[in-house]
FITOR-68918 format. One line per field, with one value per residue (C-alpha): residue in one letter; x negated, y negated, z. Coordinates in Angstrom, 2 decimals. Layout:
! FITOR-68918
code	[A|...]
xx	[X|...]
yy	[Y|...]
zz	[Z|...]
END
This chain:
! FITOR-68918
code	[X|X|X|X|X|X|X|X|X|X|X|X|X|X|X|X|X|X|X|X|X|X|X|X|X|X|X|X|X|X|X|X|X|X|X|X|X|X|X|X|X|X|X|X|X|X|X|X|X|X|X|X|X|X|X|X|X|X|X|X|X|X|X|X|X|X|X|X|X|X|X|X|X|X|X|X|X|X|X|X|X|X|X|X|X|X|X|X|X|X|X|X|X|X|X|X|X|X|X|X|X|X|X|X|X|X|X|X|X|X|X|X|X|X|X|X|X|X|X|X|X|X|X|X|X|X|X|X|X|X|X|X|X|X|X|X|X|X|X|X|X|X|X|X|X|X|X|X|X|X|X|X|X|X|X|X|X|X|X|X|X|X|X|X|X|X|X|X|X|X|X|X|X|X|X|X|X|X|X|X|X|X|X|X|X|X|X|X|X|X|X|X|X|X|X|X|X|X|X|X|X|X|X|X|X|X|X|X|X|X|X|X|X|X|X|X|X|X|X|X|X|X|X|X|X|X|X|X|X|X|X|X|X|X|X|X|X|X|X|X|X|X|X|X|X|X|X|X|X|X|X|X|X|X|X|X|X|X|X|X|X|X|X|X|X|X|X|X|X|X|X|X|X|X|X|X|X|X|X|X|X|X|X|X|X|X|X|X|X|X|X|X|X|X|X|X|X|X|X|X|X|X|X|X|X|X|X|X|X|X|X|X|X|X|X|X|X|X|X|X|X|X|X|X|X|X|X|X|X|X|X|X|X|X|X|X|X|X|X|X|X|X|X|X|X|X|X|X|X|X|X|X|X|X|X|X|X|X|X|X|X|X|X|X|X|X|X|X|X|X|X|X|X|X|X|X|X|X|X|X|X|X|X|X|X|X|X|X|X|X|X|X|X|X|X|X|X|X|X|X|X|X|X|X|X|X|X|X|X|X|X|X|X|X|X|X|X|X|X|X|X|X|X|X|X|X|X|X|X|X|X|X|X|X|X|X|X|X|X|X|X|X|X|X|X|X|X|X|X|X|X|X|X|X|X|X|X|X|X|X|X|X|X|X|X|X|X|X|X|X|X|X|X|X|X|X|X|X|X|X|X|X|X|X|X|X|X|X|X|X|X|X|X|X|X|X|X|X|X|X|X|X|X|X|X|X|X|X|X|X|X|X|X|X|X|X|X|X|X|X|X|X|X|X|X|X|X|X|X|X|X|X|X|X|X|X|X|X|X|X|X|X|X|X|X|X|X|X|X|X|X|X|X|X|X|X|X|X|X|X|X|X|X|X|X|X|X|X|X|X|X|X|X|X|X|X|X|X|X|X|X|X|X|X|X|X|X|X|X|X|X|X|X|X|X|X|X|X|X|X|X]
xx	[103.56|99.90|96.76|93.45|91.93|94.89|94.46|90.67|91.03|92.97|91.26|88.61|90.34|89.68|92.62|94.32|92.41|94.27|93.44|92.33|94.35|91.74|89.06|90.58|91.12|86.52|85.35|84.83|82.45|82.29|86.32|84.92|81.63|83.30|85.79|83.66|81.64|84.86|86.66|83.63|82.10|85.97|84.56|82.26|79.80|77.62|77.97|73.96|72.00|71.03|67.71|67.88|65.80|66.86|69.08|72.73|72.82|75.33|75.75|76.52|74.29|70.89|72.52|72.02|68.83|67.88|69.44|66.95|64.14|65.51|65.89|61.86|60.83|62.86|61.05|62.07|65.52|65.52|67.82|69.01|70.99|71.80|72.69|75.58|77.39|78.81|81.02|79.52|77.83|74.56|75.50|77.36|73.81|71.83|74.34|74.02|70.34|70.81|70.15|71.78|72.86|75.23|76.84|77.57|78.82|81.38|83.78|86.71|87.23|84.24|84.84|88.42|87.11|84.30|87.03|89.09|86.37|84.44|87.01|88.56|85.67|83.13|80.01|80.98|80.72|82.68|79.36|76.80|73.38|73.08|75.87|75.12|73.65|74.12|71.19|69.19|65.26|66.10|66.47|63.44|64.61|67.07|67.94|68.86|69.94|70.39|71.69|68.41|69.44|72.31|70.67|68.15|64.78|63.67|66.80|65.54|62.72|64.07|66.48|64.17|62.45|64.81|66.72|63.73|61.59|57.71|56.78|60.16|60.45|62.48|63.25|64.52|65.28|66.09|65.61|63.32|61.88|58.03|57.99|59.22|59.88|60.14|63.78|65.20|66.92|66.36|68.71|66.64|63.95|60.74|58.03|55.10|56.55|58.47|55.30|53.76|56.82|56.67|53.23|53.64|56.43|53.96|55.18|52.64|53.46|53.18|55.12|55.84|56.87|57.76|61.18|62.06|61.49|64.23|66.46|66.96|68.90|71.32|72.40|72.41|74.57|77.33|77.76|78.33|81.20|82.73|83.36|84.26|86.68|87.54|91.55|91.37|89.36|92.15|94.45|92.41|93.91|91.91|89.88|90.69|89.28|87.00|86.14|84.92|83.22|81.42|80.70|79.10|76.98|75.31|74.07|72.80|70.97|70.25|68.67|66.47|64.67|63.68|62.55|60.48|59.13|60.72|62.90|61.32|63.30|60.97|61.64|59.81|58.79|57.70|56.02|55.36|52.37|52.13|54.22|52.83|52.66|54.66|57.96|59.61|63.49|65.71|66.60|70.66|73.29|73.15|69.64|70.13|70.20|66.23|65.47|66.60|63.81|61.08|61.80|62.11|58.87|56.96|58.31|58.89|62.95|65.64|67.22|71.32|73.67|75.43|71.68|70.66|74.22|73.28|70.01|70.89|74.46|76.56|73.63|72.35|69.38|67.23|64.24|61.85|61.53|58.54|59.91|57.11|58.94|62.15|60.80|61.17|57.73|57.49|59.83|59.59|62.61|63.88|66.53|67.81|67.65|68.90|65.82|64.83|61.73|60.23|63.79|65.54|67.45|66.23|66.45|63.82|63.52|62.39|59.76|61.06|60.77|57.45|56.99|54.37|54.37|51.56|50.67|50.40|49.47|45.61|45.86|45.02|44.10|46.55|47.36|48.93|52.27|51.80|50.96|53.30|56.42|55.15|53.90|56.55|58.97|57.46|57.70|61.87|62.28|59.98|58.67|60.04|63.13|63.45|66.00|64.01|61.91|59.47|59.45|58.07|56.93|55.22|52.40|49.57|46.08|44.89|48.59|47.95|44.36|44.71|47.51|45.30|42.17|44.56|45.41|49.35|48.87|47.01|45.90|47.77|50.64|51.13|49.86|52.10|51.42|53.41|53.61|54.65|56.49|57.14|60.79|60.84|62.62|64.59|67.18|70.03|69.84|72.94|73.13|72.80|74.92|73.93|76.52|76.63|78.76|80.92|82.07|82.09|84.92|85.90|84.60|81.36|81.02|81.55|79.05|75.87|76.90|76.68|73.24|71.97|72.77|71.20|67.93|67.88|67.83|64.31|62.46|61.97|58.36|59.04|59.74|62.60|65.00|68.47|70.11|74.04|77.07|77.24|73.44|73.95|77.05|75.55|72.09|73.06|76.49|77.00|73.45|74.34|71.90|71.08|72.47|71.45|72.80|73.68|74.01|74.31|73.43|75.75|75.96|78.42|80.01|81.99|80.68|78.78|76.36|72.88|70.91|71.40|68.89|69.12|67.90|67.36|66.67|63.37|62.77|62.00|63.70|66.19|64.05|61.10|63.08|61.54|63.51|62.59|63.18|64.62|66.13|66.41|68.77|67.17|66.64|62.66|62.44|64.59|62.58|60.44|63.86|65.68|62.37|62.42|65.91|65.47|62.93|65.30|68.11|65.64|65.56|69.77|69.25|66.69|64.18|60.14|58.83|60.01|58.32|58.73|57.15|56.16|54.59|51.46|52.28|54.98|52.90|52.35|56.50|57.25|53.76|53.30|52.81|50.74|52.93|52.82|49.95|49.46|48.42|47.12|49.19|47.21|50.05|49.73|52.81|50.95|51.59|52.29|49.48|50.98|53.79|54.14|55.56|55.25|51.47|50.54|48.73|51.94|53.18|50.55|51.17|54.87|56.65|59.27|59.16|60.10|61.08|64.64|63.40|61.98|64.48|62.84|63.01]
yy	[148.80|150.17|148.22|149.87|149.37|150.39|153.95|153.92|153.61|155.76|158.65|157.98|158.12|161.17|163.84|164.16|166.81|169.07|168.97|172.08|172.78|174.77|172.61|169.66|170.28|170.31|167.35|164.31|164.03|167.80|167.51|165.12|167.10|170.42|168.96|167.08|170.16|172.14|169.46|169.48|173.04|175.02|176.17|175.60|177.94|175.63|172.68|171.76|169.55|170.70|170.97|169.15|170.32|167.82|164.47|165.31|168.49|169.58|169.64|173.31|174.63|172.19|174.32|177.44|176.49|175.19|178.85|180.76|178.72|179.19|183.48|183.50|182.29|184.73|187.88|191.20|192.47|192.16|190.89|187.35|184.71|182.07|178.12|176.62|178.81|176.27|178.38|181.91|182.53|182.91|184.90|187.04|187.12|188.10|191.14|192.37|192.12|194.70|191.48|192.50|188.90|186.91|183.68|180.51|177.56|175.20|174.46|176.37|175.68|176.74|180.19|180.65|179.88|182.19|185.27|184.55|184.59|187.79|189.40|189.55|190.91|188.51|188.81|185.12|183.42|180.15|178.64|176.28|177.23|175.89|178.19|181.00|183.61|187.49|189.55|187.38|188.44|190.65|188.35|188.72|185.84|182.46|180.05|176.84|175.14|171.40|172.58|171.83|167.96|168.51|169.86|168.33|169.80|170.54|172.73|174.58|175.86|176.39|178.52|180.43|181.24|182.62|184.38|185.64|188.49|187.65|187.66|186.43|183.89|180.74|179.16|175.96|173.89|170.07|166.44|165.08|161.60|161.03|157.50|155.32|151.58|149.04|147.92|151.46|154.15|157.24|159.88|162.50|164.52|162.99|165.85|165.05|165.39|168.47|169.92|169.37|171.16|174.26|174.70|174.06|176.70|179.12|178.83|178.48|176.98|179.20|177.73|174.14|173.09|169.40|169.42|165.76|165.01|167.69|166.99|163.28|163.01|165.32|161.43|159.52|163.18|162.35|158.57|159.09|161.50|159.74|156.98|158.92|161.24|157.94|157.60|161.78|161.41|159.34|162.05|164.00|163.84|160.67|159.21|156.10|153.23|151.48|155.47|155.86|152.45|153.65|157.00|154.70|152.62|155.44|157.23|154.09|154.25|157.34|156.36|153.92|155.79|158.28|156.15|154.26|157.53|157.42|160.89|164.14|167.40|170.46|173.79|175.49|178.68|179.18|182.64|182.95|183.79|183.49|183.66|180.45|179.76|176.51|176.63|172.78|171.76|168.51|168.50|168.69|168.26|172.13|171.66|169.36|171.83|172.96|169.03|168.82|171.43|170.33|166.85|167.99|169.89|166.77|163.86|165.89|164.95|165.72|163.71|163.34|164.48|161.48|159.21|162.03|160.56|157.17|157.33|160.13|160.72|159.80|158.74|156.50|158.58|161.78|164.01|166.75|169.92|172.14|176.04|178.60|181.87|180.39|178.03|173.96|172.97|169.61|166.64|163.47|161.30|157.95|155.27|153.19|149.69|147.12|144.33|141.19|141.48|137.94|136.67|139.71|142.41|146.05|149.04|150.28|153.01|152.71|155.23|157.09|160.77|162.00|165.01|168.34|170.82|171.10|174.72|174.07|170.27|170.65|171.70|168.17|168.97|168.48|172.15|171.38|170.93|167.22|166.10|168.45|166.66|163.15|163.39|165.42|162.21|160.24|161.86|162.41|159.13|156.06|154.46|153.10|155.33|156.64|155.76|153.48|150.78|150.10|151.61|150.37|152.48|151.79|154.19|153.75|153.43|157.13|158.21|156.51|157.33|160.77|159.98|157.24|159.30|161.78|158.96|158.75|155.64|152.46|149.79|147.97|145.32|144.12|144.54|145.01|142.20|141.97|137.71|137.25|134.07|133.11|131.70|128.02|125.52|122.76|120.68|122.18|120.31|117.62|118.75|122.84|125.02|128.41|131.73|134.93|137.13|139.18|141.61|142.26|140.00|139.20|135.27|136.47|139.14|135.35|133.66|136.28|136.21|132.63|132.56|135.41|133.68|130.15|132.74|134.34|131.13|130.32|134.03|133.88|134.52|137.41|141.18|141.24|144.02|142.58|141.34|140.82|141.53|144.98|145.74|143.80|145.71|148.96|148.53|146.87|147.26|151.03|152.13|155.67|155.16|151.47|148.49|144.88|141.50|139.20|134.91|132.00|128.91|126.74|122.60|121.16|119.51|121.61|124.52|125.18|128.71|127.75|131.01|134.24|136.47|140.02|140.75|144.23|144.50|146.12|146.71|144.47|143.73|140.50|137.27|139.34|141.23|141.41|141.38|142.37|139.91|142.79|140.21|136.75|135.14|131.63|129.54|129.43|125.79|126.67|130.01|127.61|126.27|129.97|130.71|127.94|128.61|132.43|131.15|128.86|131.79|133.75|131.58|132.20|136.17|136.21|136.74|136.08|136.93|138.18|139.80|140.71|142.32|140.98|141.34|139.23|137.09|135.63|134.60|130.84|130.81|132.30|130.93|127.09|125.56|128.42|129.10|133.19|135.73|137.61|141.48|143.73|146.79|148.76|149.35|149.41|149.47|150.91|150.19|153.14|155.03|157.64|157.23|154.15|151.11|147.67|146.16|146.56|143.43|141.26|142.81|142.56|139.85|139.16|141.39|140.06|142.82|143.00|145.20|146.01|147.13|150.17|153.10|153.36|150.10]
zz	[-38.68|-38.72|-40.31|-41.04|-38.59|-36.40|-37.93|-37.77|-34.09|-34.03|-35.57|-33.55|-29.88|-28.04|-28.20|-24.98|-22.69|-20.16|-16.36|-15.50|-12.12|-10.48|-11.69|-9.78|-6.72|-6.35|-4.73|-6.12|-8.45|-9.51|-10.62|-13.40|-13.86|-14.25|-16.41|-18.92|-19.49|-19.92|-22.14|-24.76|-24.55|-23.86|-20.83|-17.73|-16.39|-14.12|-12.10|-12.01|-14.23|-17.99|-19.46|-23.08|-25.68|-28.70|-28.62|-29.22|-27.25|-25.30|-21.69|-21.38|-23.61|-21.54|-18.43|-19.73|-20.41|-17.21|-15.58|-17.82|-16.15|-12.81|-13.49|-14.88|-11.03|-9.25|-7.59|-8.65|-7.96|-3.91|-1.34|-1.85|-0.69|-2.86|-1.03|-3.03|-5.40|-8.21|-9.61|-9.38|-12.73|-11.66|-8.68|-11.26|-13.84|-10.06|-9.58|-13.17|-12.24|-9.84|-6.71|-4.10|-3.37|-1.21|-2.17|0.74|0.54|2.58|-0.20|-0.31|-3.36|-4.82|-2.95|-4.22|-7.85|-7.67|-6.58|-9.23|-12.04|-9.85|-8.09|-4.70|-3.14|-4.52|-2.05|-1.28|2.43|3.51|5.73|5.53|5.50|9.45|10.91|8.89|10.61|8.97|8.75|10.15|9.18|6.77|3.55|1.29|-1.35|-0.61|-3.74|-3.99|-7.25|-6.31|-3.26|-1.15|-1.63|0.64|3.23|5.41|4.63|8.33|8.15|5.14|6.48|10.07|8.61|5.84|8.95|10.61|8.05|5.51|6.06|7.08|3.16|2.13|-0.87|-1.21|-4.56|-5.07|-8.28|-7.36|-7.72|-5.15|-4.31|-5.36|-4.85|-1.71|-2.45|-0.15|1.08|-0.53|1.70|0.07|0.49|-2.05|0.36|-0.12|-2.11|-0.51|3.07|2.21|0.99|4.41|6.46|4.32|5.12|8.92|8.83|7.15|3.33|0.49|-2.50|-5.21|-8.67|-9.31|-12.39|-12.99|-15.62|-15.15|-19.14|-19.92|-16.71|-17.00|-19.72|-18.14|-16.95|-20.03|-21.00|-18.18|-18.55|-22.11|-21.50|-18.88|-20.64|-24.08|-21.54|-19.31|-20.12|-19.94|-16.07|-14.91|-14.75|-12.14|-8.63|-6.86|-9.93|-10.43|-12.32|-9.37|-8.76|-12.06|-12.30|-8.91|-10.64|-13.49|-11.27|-9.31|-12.63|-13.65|-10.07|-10.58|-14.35|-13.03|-10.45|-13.07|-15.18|-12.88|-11.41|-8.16|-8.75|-10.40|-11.34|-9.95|-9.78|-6.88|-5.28|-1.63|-0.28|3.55|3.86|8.01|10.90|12.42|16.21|16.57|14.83|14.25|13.91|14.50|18.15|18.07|20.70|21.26|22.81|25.17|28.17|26.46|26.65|30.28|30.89|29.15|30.54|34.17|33.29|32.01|34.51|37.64|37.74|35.62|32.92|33.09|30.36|30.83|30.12|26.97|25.45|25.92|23.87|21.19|20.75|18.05|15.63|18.33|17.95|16.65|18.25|16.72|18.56|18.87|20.03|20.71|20.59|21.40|23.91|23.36|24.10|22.68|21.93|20.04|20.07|19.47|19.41|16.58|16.74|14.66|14.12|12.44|10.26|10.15|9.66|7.26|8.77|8.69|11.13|13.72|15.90|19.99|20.79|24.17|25.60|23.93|25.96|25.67|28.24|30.72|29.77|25.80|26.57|26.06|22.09|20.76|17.18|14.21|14.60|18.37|19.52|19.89|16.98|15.27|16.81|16.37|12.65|11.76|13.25|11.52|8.46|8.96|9.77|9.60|6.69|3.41|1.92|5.34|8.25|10.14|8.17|11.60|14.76|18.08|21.33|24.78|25.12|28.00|26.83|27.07|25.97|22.75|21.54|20.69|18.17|16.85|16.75|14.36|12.26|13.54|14.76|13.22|15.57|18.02|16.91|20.30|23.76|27.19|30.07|32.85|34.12|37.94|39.14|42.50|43.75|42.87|45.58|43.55|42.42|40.01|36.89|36.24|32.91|33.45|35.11|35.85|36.71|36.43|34.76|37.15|34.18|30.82|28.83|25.82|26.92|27.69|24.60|22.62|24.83|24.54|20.52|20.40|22.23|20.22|16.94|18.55|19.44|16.04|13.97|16.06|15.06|11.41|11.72|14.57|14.84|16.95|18.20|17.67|20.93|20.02|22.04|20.86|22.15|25.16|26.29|25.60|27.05|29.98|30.76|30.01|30.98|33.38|36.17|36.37|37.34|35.57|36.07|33.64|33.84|31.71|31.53|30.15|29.65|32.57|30.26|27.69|29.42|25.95|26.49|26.19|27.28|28.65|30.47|31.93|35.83|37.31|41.63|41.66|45.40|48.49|51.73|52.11|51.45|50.26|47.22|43.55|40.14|36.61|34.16|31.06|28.45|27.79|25.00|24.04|21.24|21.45|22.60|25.47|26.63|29.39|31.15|31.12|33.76|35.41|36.36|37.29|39.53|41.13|41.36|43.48|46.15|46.06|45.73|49.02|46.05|46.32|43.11|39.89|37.16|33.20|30.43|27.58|24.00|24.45|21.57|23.79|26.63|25.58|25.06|28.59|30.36|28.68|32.06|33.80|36.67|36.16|37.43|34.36|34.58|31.24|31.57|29.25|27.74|23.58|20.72|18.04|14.45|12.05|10.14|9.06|6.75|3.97|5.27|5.87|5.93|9.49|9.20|8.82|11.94|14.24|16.82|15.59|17.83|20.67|23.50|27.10|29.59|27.69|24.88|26.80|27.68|30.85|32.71]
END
């Protein structure tokens, strides 16, 4: 038996809507996006973002809209590649145009949607803008409608470069970031930095036009139909309830950030004006045989595959390249590091290979090679929104004023000082026993956890590189072409890990040898005895001195008695001026270096 209000609801439920077969088999979440546009309109043209006039509107009719802008930037009928294809319409619109215009994209299913609607021989290609490589220079227009988000910006303009002709256009018509927050990754390319790579790869802006009023509620627009078309979503292959709910939470992200000004909707045309000297990319594994050059060039001897691995493959790190006609002649690169920030995590990067070479090295200015890889670094990847939150690097004194002098770098946070020790005759402690560690096991893995974690707990008001298991083991135990030697001190009793510290032979004949203290693991209050006992281990290892560097913040925690020479290196980690991040002021003397968190020692 039906009440009321049973029927009310009733006649208010949405009527069942069809999965589209075609339509489903897109990625998640254009299945749903196609769909919802499909279900209310009766069919789907685009895949992009609308631009609403009036409250109520539609979805499809705010994209047509939004293409109509898009076609009014355009240059006159040319040759044109459009970046991401949706679902062909406007490729179709460009060829009724008389464009002669080619379609890529890396979904398949995007390319076997556009040849049914156009026809077998759709002027479609299954590539990504990085791979793609046909007529290369003779392009005089490339488009990208919120496809540019995809792809990382560097790329864009490597590639316009590459593919466009000298006074060829690029369009694009995207959301971008305008505002970096603190604590935010941001995955949306940041406007003002984009901005500065088109004009180093020879682009002039020409049209910006800022349609975030009319694009936003293109948001409010989907979260409304997903949950009007929510039981109807459920039947798509792969959408599920906690999928949806996901869905729901990143428009509501997505909400947020334009209405607190973080995201903008532009549409934006590019003209090259110049064919500049210096061209700038993302180093990649494929260059790695142009790295070995330039390094060879720069340091005198080469650098191994086997060591380029260990710093930059598999995410561990990232480089800019500068090419002058085809040849790498600059490199910025660094590591990632995991870090403490005055006691909260975050994610740095280590400074290492900076190299220029000697022909092209004397072009200081902003226009040179040198401060075209490190500004553009910085840019890519330090600073609030971006990858790494702080970075830290180990300059020399003259190596590091002409970035400061150009405003890259902002004062030092920390200076370099090398303290020297002599071998210590005495008496093992009752209490301490110290070993070392013959080989990497799953005991000791447990051990330099446990007196990481003990360390950790005593450098809430430091800037410290994390020193786990998982960074110990790499840095030290799976380094290519050196050797280190790890021991611990542990209680006698229970054999409980107290410390841990890192050694590294230096030189020196048999009684006269020197070490390099690289790492120590130690609660702070226990810093003074972890010395005391590597000076007593020398005496074992036909040691006479040993030496480490050091931050000089930490000199009264490793130097409290006086017992070490200590040398200025001249050696400066310089804070960041250049992109937005945290205050250099609440960095300056916090940081915990030594020798190990170098790539070089």
């Amino acid at each position: 038996m039906t009440g009321p209000n049973t029927l009310s609801a009733l006649a208010s439920a949405p009527a069942p809507m069809p999965v589209i077969a075609r339509l489903a088999e897109f990625s998640f979440p254009l299945n749903v996006y196609a769909h919802l546009i499909a279900w209310d309109d009766g069919a789907v043209d685009y895949l992009h973002y609308g631009l609403f006039a009036e409250a109520g509107e539609g979805g499809g009719r705010a994209q047509v809209r939004a293409s109509a802008a898009l076609m009014r930037v355009l240059p006159p009928p040319c040759r044109l590649l459009e970046i991401g294809i949706g679902l062909g319409t406007t490729l179709a619109r460009l060829q009724a145009m008389d464009y002669a215009v080619c379609g890529i994209t890396p979904d398949l299913s995007q390319i076997a949607e556009v040849r049914r609607r156009l026809g077998p021989n759709a002027p479609v290609r299954a590539s990504r803008l990085e791979d793609f490589e046909e007529n290369t220079g003779t392009w005089d227009a490339m488009l990208f409608q919120e496809s540019a988000q995809y792809i990382d910006a560097l790329d864009i303009f490597s590639k316009a470069s590459q593919l466009l002709r000298p006074d060829g256009t690029l369009v694009i018509m995207d959301e971008f970031a305008v505002l970096r927050r603190p604590g935010e990754r941001e995955n949306m390319h940041y406007w003002p930095h984009v901005q500065r790579w088109a004009e180093r790869a020879g682009f002039t802006l020409d049209h910006c036009e800022d349609l975030t009023q009319q694009a936003a509620p293109t948001i409010d627009w989907l979260s409304s139909r997903v949950a009007h078309h929510r039981s109807a979503l459920l039947n798509l292959p792969g959408v599920t309830d906690a999928t949806l709910d996901a869905l729901l939470v990143a428009l509501e992200g997505y909400r947020e950030k334009y209405a607190s000004g973080v995201y903008a909707y532009l549409l934006l045309r590019f003209t090259r004006q110049r064919l500049p000297r210096w061209q700038l990319g993302r180093i990649l594994p494929q260059h790695r045989e142009e790295v070995a050059t330039l390094f060879a060039a720069v340091f005198g001897h080469p650098i191994s595959p086997a060591l380029w691995d260990w710093k930059y493959a598999n995410g561990r790190g990232s480089a800019i390249g500068v090419w002058e006609q085809g040849r790498l002649v600059a490199h910025y690169g660094g590591m990632r590091r995991d870090a403490l920030l005055l006691g909260r995590p975050s994610v740095a990067f280590q400074a290492c290979d900076f190299m220029v070479e000697p022909a092209v090295r004397g072009t200081l200015s902003r226009q040179g090679p040198a401060f075209l890889a490190t500004a553009t670094f910085l840019e890519h990847e330090l600073g609030y929104g971006a990858p790494y939150e702080v970075g830290v690097g180990f300059p020399n004194l003259r190596a590091y004023r002409m970035p400061e002098r150009l405003g890259l770098y902002r004062g030092a946070l920390a200076r370099i000082v090398e303290l020297r020790w002599t071998a210590l005759s005495a008496r093992p402690s009752w209490r301490m026993q110290l070993r070392e560690a013959p080989a990497w096991t799953p005991q000791l893995r447990a051990e330099i956890e446990c007196c990481w974690q003990a360390m950790a707990a005593t450098l809430g008001e430091h800037a410290v590189g994390v020193r786990d298991a998982d960074y110990i083991e790499r840095r030290y135990c799976r380094h290519p072409d050196k050797n280190y030697r790890i021991f611990l001190l542990r209680t006698r009793l229970g054999q409980r890990p107290l410390a841990a510290f890192v050694l590294r032979a230096t030189g020196g004949e048999p009684g006269a040898a020197s070490y390099e203290l690289m790492d120590v693991l130690a609660p702070l209050e226990r810093v003074a005895e972890v010395v005391h006992q590597a000076r007593r281990l020398l005496v074992a290892l036909g040691g006479a001195v040993f030496t480490a560097w050091l931050s000089d913040a930490l000199l009264p925690v490793f130097n409290a008695n006086g017992a070490a020479a200590v040398q200025d290196l001249d050696v400066i980690v310089p804070g960041n001026g250049w992109t937005q991040g945290p205050a250099h002021e609440t960095l300056v003397g916090r940081w915990w270096l030594m020798g190990g968190d170098t790539d070089f020692r």
